[in-house]
Backbone atoms as SQL, in Angstrom:
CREATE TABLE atoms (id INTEGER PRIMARY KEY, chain TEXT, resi INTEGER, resn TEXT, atom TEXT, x REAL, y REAL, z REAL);
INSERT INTO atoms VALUES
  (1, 'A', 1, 'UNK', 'N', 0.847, -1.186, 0.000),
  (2, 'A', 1, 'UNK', 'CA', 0.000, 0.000, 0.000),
  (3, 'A', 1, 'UNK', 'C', 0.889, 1.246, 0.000),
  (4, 'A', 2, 'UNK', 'N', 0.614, 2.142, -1.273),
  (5, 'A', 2, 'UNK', 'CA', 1.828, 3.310, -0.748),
  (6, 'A', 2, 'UNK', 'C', 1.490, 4.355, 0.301),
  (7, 'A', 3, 'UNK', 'N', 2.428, 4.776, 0.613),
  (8, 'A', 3, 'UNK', 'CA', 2.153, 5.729, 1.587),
  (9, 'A', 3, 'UNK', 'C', 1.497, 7.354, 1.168),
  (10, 'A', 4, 'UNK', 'N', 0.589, 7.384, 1.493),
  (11, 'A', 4, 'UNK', 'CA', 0.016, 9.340, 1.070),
  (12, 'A', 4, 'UNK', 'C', -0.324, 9.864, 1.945),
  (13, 'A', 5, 'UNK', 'N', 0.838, 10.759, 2.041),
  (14, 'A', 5, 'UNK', 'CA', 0.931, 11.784, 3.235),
  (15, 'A', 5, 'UNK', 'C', 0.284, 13.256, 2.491),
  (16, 'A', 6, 'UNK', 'N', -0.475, 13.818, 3.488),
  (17, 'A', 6, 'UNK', 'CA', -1.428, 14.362, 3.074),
  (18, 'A', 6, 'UNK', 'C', -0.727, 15.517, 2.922),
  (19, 'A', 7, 'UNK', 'N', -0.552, 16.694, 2.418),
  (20, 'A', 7, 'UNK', 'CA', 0.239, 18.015, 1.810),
  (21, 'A', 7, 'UNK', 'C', -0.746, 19.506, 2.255),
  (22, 'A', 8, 'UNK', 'N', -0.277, 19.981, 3.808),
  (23, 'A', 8, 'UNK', 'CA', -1.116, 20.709, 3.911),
  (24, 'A', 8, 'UNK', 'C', -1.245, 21.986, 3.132),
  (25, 'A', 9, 'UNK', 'N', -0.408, 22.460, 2.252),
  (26, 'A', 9, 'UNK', 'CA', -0.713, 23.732, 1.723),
  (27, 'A', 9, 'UNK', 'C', -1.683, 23.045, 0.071),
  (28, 'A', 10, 'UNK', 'N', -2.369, 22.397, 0.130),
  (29, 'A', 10, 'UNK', 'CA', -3.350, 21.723, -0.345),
  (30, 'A', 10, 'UNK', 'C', -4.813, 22.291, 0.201),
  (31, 'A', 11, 'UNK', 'N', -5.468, 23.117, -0.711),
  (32, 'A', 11, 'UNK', 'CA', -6.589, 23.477, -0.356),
  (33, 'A', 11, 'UNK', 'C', -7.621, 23.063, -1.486),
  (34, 'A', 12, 'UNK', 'N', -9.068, 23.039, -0.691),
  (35, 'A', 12, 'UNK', 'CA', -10.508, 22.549, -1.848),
  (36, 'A', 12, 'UNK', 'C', -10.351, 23.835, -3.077),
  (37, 'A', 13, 'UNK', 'N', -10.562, 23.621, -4.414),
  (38, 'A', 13, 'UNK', 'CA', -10.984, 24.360, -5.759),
  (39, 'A', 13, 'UNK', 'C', -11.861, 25.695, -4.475),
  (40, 'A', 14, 'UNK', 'N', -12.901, 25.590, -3.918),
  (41, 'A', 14, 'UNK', 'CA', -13.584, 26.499, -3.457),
  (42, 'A', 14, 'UNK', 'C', -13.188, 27.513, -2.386),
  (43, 'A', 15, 'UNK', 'N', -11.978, 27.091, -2.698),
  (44, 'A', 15, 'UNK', 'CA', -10.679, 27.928, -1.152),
  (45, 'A', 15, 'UNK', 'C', -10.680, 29.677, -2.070),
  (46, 'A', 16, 'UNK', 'N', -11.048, 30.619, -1.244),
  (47, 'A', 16, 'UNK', 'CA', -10.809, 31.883, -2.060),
  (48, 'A', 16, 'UNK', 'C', -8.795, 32.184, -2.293),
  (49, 'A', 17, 'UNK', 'N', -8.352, 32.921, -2.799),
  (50, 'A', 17, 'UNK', 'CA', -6.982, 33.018, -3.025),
  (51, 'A', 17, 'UNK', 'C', -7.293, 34.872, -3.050),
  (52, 'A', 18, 'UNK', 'N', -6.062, 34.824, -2.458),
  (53, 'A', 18, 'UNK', 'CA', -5.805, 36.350, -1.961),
  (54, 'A', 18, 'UNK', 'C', -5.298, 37.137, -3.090),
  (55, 'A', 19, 'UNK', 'N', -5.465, 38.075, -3.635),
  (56, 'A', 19, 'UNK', 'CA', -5.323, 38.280, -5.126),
  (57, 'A', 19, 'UNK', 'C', -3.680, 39.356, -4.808),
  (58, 'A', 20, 'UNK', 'N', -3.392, 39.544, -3.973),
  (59, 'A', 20, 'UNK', 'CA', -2.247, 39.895, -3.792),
  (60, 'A', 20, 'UNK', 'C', -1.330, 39.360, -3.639),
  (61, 'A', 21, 'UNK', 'N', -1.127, 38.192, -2.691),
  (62, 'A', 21, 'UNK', 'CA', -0.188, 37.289, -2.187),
  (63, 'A', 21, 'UNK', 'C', -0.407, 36.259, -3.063),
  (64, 'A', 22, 'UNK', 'N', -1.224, 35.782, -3.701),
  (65, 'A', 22, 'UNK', 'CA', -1.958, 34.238, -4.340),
  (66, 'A', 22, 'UNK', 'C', -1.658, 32.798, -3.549),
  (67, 'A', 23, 'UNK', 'N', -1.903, 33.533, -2.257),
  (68, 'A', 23, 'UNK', 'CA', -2.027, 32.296, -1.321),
  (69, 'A', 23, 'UNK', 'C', -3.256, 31.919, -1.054),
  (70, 'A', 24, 'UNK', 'N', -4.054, 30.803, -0.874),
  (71, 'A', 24, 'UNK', 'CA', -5.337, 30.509, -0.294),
  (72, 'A', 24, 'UNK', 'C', -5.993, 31.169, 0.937),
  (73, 'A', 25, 'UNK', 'N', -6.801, 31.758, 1.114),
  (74, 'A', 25, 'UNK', 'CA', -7.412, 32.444, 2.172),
  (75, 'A', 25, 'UNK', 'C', -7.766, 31.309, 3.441),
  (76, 'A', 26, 'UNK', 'N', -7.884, 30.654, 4.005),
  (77, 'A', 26, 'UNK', 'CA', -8.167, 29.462, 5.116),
  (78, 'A', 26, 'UNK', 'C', -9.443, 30.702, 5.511),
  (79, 'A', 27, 'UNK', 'N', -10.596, 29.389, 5.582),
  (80, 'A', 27, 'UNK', 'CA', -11.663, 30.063, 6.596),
  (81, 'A', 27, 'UNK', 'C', -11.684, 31.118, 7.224),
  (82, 'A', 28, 'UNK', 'N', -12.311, 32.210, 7.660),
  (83, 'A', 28, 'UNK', 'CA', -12.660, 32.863, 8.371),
  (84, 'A', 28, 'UNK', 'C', -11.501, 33.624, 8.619),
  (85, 'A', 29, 'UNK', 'N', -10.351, 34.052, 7.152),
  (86, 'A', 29, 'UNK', 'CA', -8.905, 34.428, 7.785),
  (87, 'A', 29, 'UNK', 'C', -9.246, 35.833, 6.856),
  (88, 'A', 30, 'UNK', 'N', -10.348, 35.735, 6.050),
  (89, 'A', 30, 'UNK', 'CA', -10.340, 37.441, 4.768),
  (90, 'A', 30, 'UNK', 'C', -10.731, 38.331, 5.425),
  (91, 'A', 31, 'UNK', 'N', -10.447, 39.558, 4.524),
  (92, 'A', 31, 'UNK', 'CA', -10.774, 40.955, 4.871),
  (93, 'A', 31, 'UNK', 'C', -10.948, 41.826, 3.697),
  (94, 'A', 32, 'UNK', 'N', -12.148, 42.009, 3.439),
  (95, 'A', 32, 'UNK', 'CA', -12.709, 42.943, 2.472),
  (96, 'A', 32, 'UNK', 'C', -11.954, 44.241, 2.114),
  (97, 'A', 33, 'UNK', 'N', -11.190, 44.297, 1.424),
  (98, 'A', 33, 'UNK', 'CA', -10.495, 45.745, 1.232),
  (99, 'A', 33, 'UNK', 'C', -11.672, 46.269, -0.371),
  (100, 'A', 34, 'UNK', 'N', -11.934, 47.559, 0.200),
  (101, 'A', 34, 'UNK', 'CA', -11.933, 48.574, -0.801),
  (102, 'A', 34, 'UNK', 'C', -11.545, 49.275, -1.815),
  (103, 'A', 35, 'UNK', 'N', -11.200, 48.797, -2.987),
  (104, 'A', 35, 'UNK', 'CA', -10.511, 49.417, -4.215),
  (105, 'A', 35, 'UNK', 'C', -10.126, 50.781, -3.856),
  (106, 'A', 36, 'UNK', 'N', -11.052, 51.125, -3.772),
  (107, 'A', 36, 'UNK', 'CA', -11.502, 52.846, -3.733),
  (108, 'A', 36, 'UNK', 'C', -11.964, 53.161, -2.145),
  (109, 'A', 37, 'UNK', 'N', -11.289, 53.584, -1.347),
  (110, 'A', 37, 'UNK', 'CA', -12.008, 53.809, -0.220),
  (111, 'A', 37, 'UNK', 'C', -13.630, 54.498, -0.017),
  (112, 'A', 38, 'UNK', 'N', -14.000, 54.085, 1.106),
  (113, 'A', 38, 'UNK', 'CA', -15.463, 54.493, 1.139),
  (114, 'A', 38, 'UNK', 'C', -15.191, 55.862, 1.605),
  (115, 'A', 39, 'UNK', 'N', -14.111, 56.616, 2.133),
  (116, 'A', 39, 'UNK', 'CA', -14.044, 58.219, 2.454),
  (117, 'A', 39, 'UNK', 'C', -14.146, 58.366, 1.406),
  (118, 'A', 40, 'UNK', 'N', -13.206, 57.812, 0.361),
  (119, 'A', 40, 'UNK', 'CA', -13.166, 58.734, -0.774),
  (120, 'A', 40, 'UNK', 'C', -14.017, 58.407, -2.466),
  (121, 'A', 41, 'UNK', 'N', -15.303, 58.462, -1.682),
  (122, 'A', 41, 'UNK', 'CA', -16.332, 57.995, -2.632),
  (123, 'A', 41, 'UNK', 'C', -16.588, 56.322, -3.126),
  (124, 'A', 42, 'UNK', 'N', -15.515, 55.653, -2.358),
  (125, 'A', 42, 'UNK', 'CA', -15.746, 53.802, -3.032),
  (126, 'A', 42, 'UNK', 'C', -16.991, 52.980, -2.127),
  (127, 'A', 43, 'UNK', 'N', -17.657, 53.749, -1.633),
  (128, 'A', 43, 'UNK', 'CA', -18.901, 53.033, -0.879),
  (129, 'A', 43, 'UNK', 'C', -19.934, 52.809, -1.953),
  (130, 'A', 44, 'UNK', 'N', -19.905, 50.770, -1.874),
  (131, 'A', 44, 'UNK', 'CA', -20.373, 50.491, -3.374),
  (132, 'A', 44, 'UNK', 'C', -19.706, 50.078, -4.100),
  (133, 'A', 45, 'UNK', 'N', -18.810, 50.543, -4.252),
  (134, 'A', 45, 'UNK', 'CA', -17.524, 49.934, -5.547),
  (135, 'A', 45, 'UNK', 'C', -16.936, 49.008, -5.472),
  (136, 'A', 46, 'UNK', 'N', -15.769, 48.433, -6.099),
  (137, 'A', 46, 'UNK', 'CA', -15.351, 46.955, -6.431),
  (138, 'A', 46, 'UNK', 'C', -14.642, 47.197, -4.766),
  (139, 'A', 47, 'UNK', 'N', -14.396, 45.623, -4.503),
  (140, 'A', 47, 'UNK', 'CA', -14.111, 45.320, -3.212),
  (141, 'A', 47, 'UNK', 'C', -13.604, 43.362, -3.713),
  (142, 'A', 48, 'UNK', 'N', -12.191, 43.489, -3.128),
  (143, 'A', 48, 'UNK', 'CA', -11.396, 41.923, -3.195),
  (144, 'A', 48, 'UNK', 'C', -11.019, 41.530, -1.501),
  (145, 'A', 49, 'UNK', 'N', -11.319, 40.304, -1.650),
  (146, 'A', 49, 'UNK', 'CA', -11.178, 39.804, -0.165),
  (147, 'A', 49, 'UNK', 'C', -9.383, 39.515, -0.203),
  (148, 'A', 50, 'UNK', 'N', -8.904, 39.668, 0.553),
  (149, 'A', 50, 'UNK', 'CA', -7.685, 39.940, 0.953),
  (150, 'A', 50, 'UNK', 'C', -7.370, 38.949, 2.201),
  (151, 'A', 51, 'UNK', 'N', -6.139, 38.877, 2.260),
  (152, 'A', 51, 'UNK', 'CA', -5.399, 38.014, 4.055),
  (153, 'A', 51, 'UNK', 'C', -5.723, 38.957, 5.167),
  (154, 'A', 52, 'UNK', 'N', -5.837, 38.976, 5.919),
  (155, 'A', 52, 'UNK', 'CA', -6.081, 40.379, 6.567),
  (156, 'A', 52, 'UNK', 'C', -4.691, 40.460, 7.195),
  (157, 'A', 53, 'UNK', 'N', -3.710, 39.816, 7.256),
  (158, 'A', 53, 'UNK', 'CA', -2.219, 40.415, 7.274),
  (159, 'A', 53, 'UNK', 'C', -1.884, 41.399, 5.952),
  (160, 'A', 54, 'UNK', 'N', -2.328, 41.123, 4.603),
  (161, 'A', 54, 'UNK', 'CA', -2.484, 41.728, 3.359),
  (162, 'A', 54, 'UNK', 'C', -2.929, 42.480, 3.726),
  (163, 'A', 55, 'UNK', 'N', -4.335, 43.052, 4.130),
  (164, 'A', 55, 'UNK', 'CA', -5.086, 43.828, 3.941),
  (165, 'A', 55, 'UNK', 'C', -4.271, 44.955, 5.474),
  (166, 'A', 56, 'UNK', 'N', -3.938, 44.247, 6.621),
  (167, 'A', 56, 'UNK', 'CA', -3.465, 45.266, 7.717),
  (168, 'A', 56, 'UNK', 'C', -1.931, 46.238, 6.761),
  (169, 'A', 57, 'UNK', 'N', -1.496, 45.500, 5.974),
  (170, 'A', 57, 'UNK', 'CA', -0.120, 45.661, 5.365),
  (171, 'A', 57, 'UNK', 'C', -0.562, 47.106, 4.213),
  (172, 'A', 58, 'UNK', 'N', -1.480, 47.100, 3.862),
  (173, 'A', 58, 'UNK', 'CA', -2.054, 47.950, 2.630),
  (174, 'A', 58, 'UNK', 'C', -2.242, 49.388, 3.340),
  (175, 'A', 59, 'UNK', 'N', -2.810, 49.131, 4.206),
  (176, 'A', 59, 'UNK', 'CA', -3.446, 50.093, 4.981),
  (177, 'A', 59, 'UNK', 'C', -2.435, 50.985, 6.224),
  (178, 'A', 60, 'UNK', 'N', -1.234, 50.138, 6.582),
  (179, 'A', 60, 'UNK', 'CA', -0.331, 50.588, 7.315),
  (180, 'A', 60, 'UNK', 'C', 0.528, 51.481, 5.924),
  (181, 'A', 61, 'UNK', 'N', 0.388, 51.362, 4.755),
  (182, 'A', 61, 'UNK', 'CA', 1.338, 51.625, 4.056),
  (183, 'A', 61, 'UNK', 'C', 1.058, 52.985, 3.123),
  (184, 'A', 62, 'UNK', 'N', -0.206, 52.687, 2.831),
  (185, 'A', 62, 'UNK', 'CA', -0.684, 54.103, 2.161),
  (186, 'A', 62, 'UNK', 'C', -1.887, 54.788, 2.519),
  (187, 'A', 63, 'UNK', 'N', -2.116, 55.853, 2.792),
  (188, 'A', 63, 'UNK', 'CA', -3.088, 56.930, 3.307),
  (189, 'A', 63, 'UNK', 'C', -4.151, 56.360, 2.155),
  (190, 'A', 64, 'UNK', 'N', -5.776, 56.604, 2.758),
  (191, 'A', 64, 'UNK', 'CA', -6.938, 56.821, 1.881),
  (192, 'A', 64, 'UNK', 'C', -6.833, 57.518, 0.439),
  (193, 'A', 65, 'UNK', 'N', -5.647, 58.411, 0.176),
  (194, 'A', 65, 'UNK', 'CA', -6.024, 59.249, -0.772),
  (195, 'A', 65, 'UNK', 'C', -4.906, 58.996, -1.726),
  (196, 'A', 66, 'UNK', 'N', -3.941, 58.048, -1.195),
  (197, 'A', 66, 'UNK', 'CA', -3.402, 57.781, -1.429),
  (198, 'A', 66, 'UNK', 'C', -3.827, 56.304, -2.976),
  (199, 'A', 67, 'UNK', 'N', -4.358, 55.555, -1.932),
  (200, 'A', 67, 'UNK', 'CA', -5.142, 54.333, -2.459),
  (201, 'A', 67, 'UNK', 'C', -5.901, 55.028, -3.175),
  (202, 'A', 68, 'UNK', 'N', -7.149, 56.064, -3.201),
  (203, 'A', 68, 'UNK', 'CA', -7.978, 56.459, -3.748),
  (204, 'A', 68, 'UNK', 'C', -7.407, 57.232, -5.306),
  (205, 'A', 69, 'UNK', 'N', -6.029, 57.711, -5.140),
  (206, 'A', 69, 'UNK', 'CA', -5.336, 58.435, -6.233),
  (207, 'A', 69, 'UNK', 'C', -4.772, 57.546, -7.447),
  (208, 'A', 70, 'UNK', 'N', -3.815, 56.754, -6.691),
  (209, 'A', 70, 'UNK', 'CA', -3.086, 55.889, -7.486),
  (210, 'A', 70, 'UNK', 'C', -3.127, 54.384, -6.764),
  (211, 'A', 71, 'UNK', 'N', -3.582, 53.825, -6.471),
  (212, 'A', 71, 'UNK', 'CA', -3.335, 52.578, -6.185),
  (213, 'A', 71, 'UNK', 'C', -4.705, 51.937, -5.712),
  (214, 'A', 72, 'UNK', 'N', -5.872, 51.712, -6.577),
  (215, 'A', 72, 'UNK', 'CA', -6.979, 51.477, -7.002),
  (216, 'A', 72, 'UNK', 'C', -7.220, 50.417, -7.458),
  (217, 'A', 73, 'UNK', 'N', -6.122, 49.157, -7.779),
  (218, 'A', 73, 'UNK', 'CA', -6.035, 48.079, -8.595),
  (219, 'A', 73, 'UNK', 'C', -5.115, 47.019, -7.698),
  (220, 'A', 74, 'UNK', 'N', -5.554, 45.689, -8.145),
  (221, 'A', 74, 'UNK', 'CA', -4.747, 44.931, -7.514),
  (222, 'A', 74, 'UNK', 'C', -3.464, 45.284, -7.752),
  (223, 'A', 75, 'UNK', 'N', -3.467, 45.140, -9.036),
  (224, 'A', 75, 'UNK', 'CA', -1.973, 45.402, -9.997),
  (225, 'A', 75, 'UNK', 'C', -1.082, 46.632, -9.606),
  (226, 'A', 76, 'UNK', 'N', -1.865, 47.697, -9.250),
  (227, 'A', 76, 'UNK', 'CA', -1.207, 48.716, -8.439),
  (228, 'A', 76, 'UNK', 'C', -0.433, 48.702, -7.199),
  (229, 'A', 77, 'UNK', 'N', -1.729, 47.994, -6.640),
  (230, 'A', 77, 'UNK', 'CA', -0.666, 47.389, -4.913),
  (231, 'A', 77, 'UNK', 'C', 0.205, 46.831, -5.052),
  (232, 'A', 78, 'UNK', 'N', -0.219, 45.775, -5.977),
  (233, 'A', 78, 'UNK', 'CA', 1.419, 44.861, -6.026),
  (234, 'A', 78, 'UNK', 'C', 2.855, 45.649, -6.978),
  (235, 'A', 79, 'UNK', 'N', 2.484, 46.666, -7.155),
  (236, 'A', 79, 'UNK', 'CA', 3.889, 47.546, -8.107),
  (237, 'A', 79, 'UNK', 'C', 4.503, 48.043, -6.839),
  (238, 'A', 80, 'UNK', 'N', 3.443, 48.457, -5.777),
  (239, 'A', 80, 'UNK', 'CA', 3.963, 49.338, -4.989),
  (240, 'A', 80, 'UNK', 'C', 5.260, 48.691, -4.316),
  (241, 'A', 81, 'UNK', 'N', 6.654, 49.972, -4.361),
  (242, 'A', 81, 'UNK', 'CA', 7.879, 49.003, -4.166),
  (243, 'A', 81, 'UNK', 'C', 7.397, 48.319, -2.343),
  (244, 'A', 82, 'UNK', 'N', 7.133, 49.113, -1.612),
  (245, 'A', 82, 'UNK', 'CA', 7.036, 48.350, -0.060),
  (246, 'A', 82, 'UNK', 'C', 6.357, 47.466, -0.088),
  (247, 'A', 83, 'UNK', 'N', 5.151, 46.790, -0.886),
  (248, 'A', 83, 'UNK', 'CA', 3.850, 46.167, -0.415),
  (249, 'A', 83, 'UNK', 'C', 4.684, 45.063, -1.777),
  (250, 'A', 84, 'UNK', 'N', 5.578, 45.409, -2.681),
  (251, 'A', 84, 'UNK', 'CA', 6.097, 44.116, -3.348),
  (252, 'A', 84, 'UNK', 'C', 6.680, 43.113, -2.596),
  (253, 'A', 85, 'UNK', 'N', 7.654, 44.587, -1.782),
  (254, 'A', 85, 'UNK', 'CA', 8.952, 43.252, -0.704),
  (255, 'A', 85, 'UNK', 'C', 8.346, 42.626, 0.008),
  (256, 'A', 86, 'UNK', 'N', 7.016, 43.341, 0.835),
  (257, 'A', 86, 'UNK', 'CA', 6.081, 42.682, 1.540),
  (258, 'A', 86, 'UNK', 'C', 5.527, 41.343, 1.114),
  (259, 'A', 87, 'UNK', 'N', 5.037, 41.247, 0.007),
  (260, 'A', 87, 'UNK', 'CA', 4.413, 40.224, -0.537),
  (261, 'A', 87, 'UNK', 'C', 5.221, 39.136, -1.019),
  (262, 'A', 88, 'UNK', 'N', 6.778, 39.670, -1.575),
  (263, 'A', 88, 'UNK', 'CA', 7.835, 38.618, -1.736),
  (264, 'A', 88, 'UNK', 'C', 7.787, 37.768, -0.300),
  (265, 'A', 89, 'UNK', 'N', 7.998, 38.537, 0.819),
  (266, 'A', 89, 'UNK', 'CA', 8.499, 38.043, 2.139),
  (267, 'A', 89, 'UNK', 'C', 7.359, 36.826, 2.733),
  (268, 'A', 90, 'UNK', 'N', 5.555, 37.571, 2.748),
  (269, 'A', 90, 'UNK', 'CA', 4.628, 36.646, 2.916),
  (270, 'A', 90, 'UNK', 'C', 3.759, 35.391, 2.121),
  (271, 'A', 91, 'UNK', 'N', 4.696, 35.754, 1.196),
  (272, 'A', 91, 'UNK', 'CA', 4.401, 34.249, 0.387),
  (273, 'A', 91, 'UNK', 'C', 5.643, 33.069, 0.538),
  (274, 'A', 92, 'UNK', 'N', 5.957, 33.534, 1.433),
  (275, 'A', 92, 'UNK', 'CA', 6.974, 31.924, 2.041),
  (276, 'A', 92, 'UNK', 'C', 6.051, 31.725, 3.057),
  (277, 'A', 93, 'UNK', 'N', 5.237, 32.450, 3.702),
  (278, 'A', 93, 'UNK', 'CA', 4.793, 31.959, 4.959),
  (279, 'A', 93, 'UNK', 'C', 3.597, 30.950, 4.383),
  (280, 'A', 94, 'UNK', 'N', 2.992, 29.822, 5.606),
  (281, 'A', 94, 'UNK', 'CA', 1.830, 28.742, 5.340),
  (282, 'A', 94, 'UNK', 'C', 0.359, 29.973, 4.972),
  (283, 'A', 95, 'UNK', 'N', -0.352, 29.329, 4.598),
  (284, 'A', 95, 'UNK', 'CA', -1.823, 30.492, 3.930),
  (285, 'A', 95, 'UNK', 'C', -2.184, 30.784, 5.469),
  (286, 'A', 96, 'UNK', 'N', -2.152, 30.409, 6.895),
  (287, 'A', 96, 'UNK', 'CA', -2.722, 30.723, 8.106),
  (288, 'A', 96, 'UNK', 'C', -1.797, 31.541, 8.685),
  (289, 'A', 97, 'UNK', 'N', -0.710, 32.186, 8.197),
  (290, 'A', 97, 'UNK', 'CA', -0.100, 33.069, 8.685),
  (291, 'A', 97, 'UNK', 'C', -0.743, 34.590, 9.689),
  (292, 'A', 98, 'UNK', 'N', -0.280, 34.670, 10.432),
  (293, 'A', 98, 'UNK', 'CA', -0.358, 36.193, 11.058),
  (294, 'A', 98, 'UNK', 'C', 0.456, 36.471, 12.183),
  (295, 'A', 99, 'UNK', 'N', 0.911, 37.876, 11.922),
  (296, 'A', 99, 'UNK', 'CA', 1.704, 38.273, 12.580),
  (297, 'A', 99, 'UNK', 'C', 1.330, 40.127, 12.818),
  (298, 'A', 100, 'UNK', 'N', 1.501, 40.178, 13.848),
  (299, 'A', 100, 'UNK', 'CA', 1.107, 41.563, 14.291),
  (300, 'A', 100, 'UNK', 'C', 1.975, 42.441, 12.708),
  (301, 'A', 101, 'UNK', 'N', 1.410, 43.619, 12.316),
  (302, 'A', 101, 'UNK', 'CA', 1.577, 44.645, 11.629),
  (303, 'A', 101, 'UNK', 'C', 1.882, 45.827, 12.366),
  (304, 'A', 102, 'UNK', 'N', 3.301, 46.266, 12.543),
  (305, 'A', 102, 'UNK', 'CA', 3.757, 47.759, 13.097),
  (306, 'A', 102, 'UNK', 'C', 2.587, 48.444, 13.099),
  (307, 'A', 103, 'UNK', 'N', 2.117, 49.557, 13.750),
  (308, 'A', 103, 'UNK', 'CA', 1.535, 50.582, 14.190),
  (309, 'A', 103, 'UNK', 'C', 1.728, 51.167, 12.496),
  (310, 'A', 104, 'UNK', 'N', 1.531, 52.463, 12.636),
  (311, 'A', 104, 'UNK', 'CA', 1.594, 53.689, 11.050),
  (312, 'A', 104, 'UNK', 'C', 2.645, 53.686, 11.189),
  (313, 'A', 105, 'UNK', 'N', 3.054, 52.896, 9.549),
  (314, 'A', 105, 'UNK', 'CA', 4.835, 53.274, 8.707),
  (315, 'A', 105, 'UNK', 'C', 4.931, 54.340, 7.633),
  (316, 'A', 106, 'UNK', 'N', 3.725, 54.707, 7.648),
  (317, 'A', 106, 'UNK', 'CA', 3.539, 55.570, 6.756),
  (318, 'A', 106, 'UNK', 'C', 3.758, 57.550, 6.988),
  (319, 'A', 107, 'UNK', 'N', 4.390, 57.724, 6.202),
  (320, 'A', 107, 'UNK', 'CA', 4.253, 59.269, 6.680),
  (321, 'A', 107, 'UNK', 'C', 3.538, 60.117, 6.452),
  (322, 'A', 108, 'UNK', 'N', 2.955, 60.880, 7.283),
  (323, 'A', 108, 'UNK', 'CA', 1.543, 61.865, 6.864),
  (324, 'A', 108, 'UNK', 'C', 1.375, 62.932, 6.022);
């Protein structure tokens, strides 16, 4: 009988994937980010479920008007040079990752 050891970063087809990191979301681990913030008129608008280490990481990194100006797109976040290295760094981690997010790195 061979042996099949089961491969946990193995998730069901119906597992959501974090469109930033393209790691699998695990249950009850997303966080609705806002394309467009709802200050700045995105109440209503497109909205991607995110890691919420992703999503704490987005939000420590660029101001509302910021996101609302230029960085509106997945494809945007992920250009951004901090939130790239970021995303290089958290895609070694397992999809159940979390780890506290610094306070504001951002400057005002």
């Amino acid at each position: 009988m061979p042996n099949k050891e089961k491969n946990p970063d193995t998730f069901p087809a119906d597992v959501p994937v974090c469109p930033l990191c393209d790691r699998p979301i695990p249950d009850g681990d997303g966080s609705l980010h806002h394309l467009i913030p709802k200050l700045k008129g995105g109440k209503g608008g497109p909205t991607v479920l995110l890691h919420q280490i992703c999503h704490k990481e987005v939000h420590a990194t660029l101001t509302e008007a910021e996101l609302a100006r230029s960085y509106a797109t997945v494809e945007a976040l992920r250009a951004h040079p901090r939130l790239e290295k970021f995303l290089n760094w958290v895609r070694k981690r397992p999809p159940g990752f979390r780890s506290k997010v610094p306070g504001r790195r951002r400057k005002r």
